[in-house]
FIBA-895880 format. One record per residue: residue number from 1; y, z, x of N, C-alpha, C in turn. Coordinates in Angstrom, 3 decimals, always signed. Layout:
BEGIN
[NUM [Y Z X] [Y Z X] [Y Z X]],
...
end
This chain:
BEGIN
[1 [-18.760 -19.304 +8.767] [-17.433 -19.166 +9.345] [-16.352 -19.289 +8.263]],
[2 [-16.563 -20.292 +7.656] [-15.375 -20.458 +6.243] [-15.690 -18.821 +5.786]],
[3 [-16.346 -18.212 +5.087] [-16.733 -17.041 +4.071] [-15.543 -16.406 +4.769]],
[4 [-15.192 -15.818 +6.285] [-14.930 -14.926 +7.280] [-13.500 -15.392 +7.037]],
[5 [-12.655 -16.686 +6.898] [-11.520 -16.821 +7.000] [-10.815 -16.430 +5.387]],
[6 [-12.317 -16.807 +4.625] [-11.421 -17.036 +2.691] [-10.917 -15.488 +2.983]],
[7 [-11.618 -14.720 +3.361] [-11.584 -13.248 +3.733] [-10.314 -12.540 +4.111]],
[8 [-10.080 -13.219 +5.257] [-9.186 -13.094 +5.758] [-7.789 -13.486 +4.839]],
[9 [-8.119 -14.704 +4.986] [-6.925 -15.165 +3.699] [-6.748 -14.040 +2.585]],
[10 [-7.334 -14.037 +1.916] [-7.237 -13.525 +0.455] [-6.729 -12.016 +0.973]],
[11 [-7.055 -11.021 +2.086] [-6.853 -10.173 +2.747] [-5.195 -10.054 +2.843]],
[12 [-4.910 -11.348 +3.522] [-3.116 -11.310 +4.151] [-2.580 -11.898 +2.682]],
[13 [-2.711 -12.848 +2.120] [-2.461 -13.015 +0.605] [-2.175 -11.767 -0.073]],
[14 [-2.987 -10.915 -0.146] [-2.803 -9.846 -1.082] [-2.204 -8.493 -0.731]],
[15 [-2.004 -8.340 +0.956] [-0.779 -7.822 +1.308] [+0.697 -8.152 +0.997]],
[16 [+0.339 -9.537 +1.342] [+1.655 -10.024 +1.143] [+2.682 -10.307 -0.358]],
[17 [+1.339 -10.357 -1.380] [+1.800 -10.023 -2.562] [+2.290 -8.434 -3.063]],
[18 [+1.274 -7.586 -2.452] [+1.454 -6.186 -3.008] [+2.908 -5.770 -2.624]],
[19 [+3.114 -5.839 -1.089] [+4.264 -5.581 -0.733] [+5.404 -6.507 -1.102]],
[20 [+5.235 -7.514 -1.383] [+6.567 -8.055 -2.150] [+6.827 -7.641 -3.325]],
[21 [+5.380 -7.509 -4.324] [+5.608 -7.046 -5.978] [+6.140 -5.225 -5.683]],
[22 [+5.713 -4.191 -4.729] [+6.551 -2.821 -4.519] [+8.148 -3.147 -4.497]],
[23 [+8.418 -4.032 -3.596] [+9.865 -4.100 -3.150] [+10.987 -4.860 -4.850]],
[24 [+9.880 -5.901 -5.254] [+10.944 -6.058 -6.446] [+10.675 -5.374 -7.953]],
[25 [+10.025 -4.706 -7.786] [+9.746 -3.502 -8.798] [+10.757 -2.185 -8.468]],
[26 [+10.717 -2.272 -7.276] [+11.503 -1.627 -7.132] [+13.094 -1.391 -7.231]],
[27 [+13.060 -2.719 -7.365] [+15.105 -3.548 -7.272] [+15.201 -4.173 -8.524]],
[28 [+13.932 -4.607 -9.103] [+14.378 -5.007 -10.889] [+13.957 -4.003 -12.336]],
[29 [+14.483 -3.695 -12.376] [+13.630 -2.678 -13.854] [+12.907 -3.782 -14.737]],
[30 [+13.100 -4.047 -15.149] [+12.201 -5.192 -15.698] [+10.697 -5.110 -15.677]],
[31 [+10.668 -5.368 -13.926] [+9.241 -5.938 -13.759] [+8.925 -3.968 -13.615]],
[32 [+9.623 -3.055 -12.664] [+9.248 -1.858 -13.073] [+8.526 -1.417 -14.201]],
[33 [+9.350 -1.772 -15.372] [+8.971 -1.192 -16.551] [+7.238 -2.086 -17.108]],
[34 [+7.206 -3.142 -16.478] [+5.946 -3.507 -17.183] [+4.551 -2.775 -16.919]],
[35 [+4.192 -2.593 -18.162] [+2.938 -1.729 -17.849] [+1.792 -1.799 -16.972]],
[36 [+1.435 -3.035 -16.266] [+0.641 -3.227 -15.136] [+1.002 -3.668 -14.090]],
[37 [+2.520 -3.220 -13.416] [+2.341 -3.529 -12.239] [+2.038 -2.339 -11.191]],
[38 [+2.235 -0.967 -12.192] [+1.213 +0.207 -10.618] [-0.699 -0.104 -10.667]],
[39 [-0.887 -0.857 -12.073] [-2.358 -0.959 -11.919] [-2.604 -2.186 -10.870]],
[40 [-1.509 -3.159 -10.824] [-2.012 -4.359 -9.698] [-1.491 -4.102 -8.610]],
[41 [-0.461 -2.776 -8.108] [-0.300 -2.769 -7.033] [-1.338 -1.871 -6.132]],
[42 [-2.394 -0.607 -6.686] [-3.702 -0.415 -6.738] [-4.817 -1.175 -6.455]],
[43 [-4.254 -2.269 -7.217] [-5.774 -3.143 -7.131] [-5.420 -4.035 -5.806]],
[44 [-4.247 -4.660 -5.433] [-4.216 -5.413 -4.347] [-4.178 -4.273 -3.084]],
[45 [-4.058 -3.069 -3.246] [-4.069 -1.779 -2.335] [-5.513 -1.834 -1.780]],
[46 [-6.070 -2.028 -3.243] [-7.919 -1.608 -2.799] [-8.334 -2.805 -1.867]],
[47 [-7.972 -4.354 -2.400] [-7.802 -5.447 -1.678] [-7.749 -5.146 -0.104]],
[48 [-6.570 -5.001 +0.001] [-5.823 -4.687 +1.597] [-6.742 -3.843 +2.027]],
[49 [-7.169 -2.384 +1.625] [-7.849 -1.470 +2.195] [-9.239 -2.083 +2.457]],
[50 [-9.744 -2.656 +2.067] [-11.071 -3.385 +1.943] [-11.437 -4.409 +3.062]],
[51 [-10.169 -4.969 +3.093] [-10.543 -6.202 +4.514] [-9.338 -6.467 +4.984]],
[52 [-8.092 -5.869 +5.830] [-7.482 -5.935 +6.213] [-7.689 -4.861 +7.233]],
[53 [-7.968 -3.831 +6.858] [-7.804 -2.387 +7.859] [-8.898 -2.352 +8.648]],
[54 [-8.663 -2.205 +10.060] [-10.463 -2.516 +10.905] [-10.112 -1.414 +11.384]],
[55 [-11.206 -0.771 +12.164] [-11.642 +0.804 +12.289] [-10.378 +1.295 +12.814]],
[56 [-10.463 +0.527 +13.889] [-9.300 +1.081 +15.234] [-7.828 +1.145 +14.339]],
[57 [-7.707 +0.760 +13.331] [-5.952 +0.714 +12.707] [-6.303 +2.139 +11.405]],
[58 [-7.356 +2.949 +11.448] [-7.411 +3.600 +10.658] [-6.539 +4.695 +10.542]],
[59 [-6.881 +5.355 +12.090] [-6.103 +6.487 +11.999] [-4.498 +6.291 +11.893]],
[60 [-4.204 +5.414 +12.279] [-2.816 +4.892 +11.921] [-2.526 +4.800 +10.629]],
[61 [-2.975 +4.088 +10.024] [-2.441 +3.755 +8.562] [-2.807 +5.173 +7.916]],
[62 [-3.613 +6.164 +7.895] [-3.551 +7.167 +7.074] [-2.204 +8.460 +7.775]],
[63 [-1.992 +8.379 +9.090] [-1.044 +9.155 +9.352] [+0.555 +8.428 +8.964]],
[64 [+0.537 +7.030 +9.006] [+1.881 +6.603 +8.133] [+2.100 +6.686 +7.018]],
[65 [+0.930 +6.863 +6.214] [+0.950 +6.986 +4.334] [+1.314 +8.844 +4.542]],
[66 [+1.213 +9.034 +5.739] [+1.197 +11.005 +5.327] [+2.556 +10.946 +5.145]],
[67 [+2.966 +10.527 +6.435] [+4.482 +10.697 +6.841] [+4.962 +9.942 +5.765]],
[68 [+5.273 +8.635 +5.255] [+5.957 +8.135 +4.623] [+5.600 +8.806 +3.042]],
[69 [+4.592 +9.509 +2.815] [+4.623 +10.324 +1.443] [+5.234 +11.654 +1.522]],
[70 [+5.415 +12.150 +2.559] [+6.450 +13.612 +2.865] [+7.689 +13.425 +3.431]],
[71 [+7.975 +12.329 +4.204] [+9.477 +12.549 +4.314] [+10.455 +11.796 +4.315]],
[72 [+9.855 +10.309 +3.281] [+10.191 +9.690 +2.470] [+11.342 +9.764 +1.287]],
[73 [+11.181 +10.561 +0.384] [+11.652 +10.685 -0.675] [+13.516 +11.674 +0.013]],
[74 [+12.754 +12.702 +0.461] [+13.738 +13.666 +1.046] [+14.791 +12.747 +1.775]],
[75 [+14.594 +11.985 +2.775] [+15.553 +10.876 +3.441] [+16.034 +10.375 +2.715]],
[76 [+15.117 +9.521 +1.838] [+16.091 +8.442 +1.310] [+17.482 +8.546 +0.379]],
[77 [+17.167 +10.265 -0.340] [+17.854 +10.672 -1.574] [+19.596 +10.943 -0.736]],
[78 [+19.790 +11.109 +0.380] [+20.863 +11.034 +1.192] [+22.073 +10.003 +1.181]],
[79 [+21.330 +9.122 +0.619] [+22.257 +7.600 +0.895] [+22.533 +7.202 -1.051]],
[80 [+23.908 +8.037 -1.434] [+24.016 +7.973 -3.023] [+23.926 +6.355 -3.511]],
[81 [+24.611 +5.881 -2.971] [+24.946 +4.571 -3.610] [+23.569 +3.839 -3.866]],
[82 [+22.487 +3.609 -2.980] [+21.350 +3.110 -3.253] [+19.998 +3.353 -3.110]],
[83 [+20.251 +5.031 -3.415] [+19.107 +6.000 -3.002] [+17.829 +5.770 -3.993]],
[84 [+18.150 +5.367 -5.242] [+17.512 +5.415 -6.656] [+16.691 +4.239 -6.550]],
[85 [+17.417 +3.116 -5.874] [+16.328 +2.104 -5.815] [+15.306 +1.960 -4.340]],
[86 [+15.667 +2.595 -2.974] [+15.067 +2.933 -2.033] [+14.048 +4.103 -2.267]],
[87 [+13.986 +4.990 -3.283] [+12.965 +5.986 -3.382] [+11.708 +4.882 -4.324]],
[88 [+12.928 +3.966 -5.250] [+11.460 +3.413 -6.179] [+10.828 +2.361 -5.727]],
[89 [+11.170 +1.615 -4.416] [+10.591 +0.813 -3.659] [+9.566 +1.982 -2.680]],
[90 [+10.211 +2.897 -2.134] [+9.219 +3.941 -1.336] [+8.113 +3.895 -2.289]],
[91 [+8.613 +4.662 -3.640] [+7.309 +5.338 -4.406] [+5.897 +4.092 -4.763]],
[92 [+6.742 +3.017 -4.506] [+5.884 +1.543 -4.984] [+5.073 +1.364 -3.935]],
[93 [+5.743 +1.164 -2.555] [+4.931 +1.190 -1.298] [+3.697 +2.055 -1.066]],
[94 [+4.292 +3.502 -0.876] [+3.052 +4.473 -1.181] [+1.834 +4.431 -2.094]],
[95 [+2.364 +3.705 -3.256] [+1.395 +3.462 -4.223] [+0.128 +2.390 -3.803]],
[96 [+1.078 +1.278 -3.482] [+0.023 +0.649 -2.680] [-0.695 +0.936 -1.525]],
[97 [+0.126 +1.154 -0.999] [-0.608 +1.768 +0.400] [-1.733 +3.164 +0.130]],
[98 [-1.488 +4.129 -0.059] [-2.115 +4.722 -0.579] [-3.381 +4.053 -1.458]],
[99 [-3.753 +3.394 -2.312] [-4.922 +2.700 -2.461] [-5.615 +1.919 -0.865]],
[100 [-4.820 +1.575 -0.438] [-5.530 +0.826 +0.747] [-5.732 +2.172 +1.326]],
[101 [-5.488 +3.247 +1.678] [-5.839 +4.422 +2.557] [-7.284 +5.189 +1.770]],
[102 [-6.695 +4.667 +0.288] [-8.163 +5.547 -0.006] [-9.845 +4.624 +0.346]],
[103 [-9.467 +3.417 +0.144] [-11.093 +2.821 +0.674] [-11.103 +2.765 +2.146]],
[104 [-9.923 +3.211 +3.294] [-10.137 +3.517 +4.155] [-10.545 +4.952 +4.534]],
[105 [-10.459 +5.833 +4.118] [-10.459 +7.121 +3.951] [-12.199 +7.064 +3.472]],
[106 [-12.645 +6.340 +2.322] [-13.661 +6.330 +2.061] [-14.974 +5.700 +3.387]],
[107 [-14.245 +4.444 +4.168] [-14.999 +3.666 +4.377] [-15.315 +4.486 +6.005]],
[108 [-14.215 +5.401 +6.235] [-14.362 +6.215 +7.552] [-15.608 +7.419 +7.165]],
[109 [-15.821 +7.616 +6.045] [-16.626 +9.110 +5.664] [-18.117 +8.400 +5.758]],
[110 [-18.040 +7.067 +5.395] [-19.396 +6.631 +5.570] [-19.794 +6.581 +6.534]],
[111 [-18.777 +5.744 +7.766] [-19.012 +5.107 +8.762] [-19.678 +6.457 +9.543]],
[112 [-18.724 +7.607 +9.421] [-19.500 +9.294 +9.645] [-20.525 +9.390 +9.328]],
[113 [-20.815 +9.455 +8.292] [-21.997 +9.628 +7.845] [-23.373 +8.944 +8.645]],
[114 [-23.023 +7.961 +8.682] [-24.004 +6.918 +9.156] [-24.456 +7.238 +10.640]],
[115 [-23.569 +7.755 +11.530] [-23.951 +7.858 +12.768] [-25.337 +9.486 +12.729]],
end
């Protein structure tokens, strides 16, 4: 029973990091500019995708990464004053998310497979 919760934990932990490190990467250049934070926002993506996403939330999360990767960018560029940092928080989000869609994406082709 413990194994099932560290799981869990480390699961909402590493959402909760990914999506905070998108949002201030996105609002500080700084941490933007450092060279590994699209590789750790990937890796806590693969995290999230791995044990956060259960079957039934699949088709969801890959039709919100569609939408929010197509009509995303186009919206946001509308609003001058703080469009530049709302596209680079988008593009950060997607990034992560998008890793979590791909081991879901993967983990649905098996689950196919298998039947």
């Amino acid at each position: 029973m413990a194994k099932k919760n560290n799981k869990v934990l480390v699961g909402k932990y590493a959402y909760l990091i990914g999506l905070l490190l998108a949002v201030v990467a996105g609002l500080v250049a700084v941490v933007a500019e450092y060279a590994y934070t699209p590789l750790v926002l990937v890796v806590l993506g693969l995290v999230v995708g791995y044990l956060n996403v259960t079957e039934k939330n699949t088709v969801l999360l890959l039709l919100s990464l569609l939408a929010l990767a197509m009509v995303g960018n186009a919206t946001l560029n509308v609003i001058p004053a703080i469009s530049s940092y709302l596209v680079a928080i988008l593009s950060n989000i997607v990034l992560f998310a998008g890793a979590a869609a791909f081991v879901v994406a993967i983990k649905a082709v098996l689950a196919t497979t298998k039947a």
